[in-house]
LOLUM-309286 format. One line per field, with one value per residue (C-alpha): residue in three letters; x negated, z, y. Coordinates in Angstrom, 2 decimals, always signed. Example, Ala and Ser with C-alpha at 12.3 -4.5 7.8 and 13.67 -1.06 7.14 Angstrom:
2
aa <- (ALA:SER)
x <- (-12.30:-13.67)
z <- (+7.80:+7.14)
y <- (-4.50:-1.06)
END
This chain:
294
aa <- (UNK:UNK:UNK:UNK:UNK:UNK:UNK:UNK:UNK:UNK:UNK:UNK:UNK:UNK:UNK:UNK:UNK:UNK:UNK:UNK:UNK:UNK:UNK:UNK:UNK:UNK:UNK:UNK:UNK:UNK:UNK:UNK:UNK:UNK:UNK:UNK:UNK:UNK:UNK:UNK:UNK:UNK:UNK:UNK:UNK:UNK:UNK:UNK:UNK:UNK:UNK:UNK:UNK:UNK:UNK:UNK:UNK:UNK:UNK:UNK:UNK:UNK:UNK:UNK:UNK:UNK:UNK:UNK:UNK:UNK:UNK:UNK:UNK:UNK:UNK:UNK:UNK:UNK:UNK:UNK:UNK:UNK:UNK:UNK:UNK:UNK:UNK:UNK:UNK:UNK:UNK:UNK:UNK:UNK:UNK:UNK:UNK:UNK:UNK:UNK:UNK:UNK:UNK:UNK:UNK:UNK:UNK:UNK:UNK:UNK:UNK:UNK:UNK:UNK:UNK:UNK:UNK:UNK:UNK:UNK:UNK:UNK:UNK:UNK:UNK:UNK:UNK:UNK:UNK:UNK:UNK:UNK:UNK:UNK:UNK:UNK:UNK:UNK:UNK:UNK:UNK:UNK:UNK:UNK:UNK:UNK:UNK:UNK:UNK:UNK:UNK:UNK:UNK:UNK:UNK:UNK:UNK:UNK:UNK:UNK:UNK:UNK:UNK:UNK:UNK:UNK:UNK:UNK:UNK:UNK:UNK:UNK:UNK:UNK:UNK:UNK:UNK:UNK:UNK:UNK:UNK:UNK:UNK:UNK:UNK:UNK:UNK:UNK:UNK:UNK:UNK:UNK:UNK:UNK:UNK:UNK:UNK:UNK:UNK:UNK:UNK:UNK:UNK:UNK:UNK:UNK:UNK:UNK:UNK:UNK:UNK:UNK:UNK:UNK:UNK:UNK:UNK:UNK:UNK:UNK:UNK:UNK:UNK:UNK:UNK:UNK:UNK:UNK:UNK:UNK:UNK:UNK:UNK:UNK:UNK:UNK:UNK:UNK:UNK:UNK:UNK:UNK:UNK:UNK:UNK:UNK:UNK:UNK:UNK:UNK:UNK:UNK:UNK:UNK:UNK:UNK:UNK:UNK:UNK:UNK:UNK:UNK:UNK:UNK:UNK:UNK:UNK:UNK:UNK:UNK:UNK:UNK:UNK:UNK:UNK:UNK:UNK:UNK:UNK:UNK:UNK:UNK:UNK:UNK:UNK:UNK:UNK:UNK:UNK:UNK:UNK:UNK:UNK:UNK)
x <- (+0.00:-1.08:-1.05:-1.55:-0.97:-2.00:-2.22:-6.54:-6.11:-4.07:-6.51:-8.96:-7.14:-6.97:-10.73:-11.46:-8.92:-10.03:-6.13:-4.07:-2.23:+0.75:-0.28:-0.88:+2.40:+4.33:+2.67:+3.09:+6.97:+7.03:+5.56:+7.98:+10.98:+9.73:+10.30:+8.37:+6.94:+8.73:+12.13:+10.53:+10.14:+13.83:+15.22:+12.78:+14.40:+17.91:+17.07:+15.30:+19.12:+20.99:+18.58:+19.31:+23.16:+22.99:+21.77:+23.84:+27.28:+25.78:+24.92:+28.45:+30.01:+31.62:+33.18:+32.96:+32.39:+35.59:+33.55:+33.67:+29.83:+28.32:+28.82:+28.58:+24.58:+23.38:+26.34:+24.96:+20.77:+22.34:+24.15:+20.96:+18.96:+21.29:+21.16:+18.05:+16.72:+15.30:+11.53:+11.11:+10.37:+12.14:+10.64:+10.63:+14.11:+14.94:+13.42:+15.69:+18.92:+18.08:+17.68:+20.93:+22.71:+21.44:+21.83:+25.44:+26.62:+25.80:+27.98:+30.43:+30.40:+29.07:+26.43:+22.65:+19.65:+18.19:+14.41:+13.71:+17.33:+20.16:+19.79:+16.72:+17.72:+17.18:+13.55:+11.84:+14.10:+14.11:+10.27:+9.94:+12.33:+12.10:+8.67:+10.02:+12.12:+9.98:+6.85:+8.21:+6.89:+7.96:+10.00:+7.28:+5.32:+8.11:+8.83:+5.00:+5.44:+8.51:+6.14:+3.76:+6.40:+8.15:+5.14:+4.12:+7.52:+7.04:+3.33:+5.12:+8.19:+5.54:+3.38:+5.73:+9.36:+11.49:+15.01:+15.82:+17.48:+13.75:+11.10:+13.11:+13.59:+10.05:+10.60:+12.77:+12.25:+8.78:+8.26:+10.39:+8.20:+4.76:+5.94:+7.35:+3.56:+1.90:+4.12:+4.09:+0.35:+0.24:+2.11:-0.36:-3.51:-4.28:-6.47:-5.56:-7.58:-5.98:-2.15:-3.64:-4.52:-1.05:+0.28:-1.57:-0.91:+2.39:+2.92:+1.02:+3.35:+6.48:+4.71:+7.32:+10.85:+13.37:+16.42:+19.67:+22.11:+25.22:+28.66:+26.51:+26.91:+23.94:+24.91:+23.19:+20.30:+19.71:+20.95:+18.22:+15.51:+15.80:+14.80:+12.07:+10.85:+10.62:+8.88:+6.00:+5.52:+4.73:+2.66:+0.61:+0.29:-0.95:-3.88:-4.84:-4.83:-7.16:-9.56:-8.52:-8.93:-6.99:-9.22:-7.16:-6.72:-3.60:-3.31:-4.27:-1.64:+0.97:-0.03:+0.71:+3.80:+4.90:+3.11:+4.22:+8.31:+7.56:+6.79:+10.45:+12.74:+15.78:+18.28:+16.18:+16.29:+19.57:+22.18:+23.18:+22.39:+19.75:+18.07:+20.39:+23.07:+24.11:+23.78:+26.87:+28.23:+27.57:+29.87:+32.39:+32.25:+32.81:+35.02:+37.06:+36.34:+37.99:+40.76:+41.33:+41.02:+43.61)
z <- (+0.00:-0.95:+1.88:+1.99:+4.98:+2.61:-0.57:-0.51:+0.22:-3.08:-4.70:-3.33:-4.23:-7.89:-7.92:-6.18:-8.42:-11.51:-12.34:-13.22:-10.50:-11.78:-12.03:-8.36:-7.48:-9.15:-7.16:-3.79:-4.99:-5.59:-2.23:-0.59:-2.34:-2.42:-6.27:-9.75:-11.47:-14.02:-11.92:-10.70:-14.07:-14.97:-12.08:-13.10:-16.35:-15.03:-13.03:-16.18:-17.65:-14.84:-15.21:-18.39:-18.28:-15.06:-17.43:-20.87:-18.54:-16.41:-20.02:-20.67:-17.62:-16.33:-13.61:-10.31:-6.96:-4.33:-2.93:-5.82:-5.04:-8.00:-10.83:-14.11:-14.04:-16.74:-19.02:-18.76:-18.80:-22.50:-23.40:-22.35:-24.51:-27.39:-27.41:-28.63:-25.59:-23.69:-23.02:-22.52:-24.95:-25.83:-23.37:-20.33:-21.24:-20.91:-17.56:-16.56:-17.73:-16.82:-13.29:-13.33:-14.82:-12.51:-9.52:-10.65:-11.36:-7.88:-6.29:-8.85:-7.06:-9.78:-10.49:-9.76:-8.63:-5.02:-6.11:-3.60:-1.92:-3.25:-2.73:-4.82:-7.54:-10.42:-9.94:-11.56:-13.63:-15.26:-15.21:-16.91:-19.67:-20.88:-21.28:-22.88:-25.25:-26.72:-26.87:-28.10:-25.19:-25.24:-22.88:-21.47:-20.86:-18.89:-16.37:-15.76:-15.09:-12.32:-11.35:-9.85:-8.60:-6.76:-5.27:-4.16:-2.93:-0.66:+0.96:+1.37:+3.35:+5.48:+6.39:+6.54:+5.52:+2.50:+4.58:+4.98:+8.79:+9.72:+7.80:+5.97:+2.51:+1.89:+2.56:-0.11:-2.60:-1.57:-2.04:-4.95:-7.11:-5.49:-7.19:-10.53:-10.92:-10.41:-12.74:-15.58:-14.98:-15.75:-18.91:-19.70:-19.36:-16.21:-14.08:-10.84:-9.13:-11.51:-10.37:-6.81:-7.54:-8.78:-6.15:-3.73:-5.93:-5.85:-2.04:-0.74:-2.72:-1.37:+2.19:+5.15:+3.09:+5.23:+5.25:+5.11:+3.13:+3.46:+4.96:+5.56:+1.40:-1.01:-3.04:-1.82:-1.70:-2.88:-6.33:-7.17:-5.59:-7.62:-10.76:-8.80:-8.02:-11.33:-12.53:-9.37:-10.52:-14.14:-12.45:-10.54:-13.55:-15.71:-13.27:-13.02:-16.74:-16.89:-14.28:-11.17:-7.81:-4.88:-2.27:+0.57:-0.40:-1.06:+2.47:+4.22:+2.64:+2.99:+6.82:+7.22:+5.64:+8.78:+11.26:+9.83:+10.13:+13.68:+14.41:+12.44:+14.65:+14.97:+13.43:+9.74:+9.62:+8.14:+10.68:+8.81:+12.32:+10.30:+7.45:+4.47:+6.27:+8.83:+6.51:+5.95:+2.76:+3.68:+7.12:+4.71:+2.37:+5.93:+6.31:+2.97:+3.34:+6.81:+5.01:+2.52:+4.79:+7.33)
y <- (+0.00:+3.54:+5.86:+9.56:+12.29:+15.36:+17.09:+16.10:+12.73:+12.15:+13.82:+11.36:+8.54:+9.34:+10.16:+6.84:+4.67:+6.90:+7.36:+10.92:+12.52:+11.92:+7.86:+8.16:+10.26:+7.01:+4.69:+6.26:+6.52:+2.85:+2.11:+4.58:+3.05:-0.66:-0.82:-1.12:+1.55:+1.02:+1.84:+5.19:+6.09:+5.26:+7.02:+9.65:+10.21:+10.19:+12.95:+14.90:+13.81:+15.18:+18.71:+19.18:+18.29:+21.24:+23.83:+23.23:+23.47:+26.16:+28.12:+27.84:+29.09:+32.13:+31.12:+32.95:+31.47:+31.23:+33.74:+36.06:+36.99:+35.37:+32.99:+34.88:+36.58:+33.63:+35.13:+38.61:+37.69:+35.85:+38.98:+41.24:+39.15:+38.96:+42.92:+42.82:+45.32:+42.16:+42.74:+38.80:+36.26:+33.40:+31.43:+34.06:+34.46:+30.80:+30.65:+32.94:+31.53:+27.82:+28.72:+31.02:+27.96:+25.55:+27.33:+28.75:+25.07:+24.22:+27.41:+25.91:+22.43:+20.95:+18.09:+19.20:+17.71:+19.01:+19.64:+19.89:+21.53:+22.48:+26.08:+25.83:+23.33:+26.52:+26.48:+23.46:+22.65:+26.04:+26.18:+22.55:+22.30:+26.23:+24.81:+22.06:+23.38:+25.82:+23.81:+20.57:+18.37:+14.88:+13.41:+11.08:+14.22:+15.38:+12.56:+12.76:+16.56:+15.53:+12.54:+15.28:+17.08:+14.69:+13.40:+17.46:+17.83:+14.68:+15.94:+19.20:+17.88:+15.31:+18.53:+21.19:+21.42:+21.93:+23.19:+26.98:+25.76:+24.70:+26.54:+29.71:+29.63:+29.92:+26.07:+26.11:+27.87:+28.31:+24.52:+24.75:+27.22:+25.56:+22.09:+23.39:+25.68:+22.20:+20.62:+23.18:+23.66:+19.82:+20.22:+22.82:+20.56:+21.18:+18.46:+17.23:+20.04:+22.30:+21.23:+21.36:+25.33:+25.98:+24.81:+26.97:+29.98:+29.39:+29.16:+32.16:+33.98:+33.10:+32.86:+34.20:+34.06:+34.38:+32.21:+34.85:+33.86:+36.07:+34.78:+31.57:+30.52:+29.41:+32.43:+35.80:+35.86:+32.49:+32.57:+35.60:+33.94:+30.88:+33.31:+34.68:+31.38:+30.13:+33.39:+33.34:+29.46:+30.17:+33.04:+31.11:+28.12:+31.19:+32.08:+28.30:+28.01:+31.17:+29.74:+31.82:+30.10:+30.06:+30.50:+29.40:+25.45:+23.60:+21.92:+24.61:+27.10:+24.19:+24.17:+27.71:+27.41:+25.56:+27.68:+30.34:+28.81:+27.47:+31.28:+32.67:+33.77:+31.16:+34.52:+33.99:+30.09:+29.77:+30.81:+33.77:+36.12:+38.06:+39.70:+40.34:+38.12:+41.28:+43.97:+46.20:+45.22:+41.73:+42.26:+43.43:+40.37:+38.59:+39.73:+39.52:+35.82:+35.48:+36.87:+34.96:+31.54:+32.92)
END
């Protein structure tokens, strides 16, 4: 059995067995699981499926939350970009629909997968297949891509913690954007070392995220921060790809992810008793809710 307590000792195992990362991600996943690798890679692909079915409904879509707080920004990012007056490309821009759709399908009670929450599901996905689509990457590359990911995801939630209630959502969509910049860096012919970097780009940026969300919902702020997410990922893949180091290393920022939630105040870890959660306007939308279910 493989075992691993940390990002560096995955990395060791692939130097000592001379495989990829993402050879030695599927292998701790089979050990985890008690199955073949052959049946991580099929559930693998069902999940890539279940992405990509999350983003072509959530593409479609207008419809508000019960809430009435969000639901329709992916319809107005396409119309924005339709205009003509989008400074994005084509691939910037499908970053950041596909996490609007994802993320809006899952306000919508609709199917998504939790990569590594719920409240962050818009991240990787959007980060992966934008990639995908405009670069023509196979599918095989793909489920190697969520292969890494998965396996980051896991060190992550063993070290730290991906839930907003424990770490704040630097947990979650922290984790979320650290795992999709080691994935897309992958994609991007990155090395092991390389993915590692992403991922401790990716991290220190979302370092000390709060976990708000107004009138207790995974809409405000979570919905927005699934775009930023996704753009702080491709961020930090960019930087690897052009050689620039983290200096902190992956572990090391992963650790003080969880110092850093251990030290949150209990009011920004999800119990909607701080930050954006008590503002004002989002007493009144409180309060509009209360309404509505008495």
């Amino acid at each position: 059995m493989i075992k691993s307590k940390n990002f560096e000792d995955v990395l060791n195992i692939a130097r000592e067995k001379n495989k990829k990362l993402y050879e030695i991600c599927e292998l701790l996943e089979a050990d985890t699981s008690e199955i073949s690798t052959e049946e991580v890679r099929d559930r693998v692909k069902i999940i890539l499926d279940a992405m990509k079915d999350a983003i072509e409904k959530g593409l479609k879509s207008k419809e508000k939350s019960m809430s009435g707080m969000c639901g329709d920004d992916c319809a107005k990012l396409l119309e924005r970009y339709k205009s003509g007056h989008s400074l994005f490309s084509e691939t910037y821009q499908k970053v950041l629909t596909y996490s609007l759709a994802t993320i809006e399908q899952n306000l919508r009670m609709g199917k998504i997968v939790a990569c590594p929450t719920a409240g962050s599901c818009g991240v990787i996905p959007a980060v992966l297949l934008s990639y995908e689509k405009c670069f023509g990457v196979t599918e095989d590359e793909c489920v190697k891509a969520l292969l890494i990911v998965a396996g980051i995801g896991a060190v992550i939630a063993e070290n730290a913690s991906i839930a907003g209630a424990a770490g704040g959502c630097q947990a979650e969509i922290g984790s979320a954007s650290a795992m999709a910049a080691a994935g897309l860096a992958y994609m991007q012919g990155a090395d092991s070392e390389g993915c590692a970097n992403a991922l401790a780009l990716a991290l220190k940026s979302m370092l000390g995220l709060t976990c708000d969300p107004v009138c207790g919902l995974v809409e405000v702020p979570c919905i927005k921060r699934n775009v930023s997410g996704a753009v702080n990922a491709i961020t930090a893949a960019q930087m690897t790809m052009a050689g620039i180091k983290s200096v902190i290393p992956a572990d090391e920022v992963i650790d003080s992810m969880r110092r850093i939630g251990n030290d949150m105040p209990v009011c920004l870890k999800e119990t909607g008793e701080g930050g954006l959660a008590i503002t004002p306007t989002a007493k009144v939308y409180k309060q509009k809710l209360n309404n509505i279910d008495n």
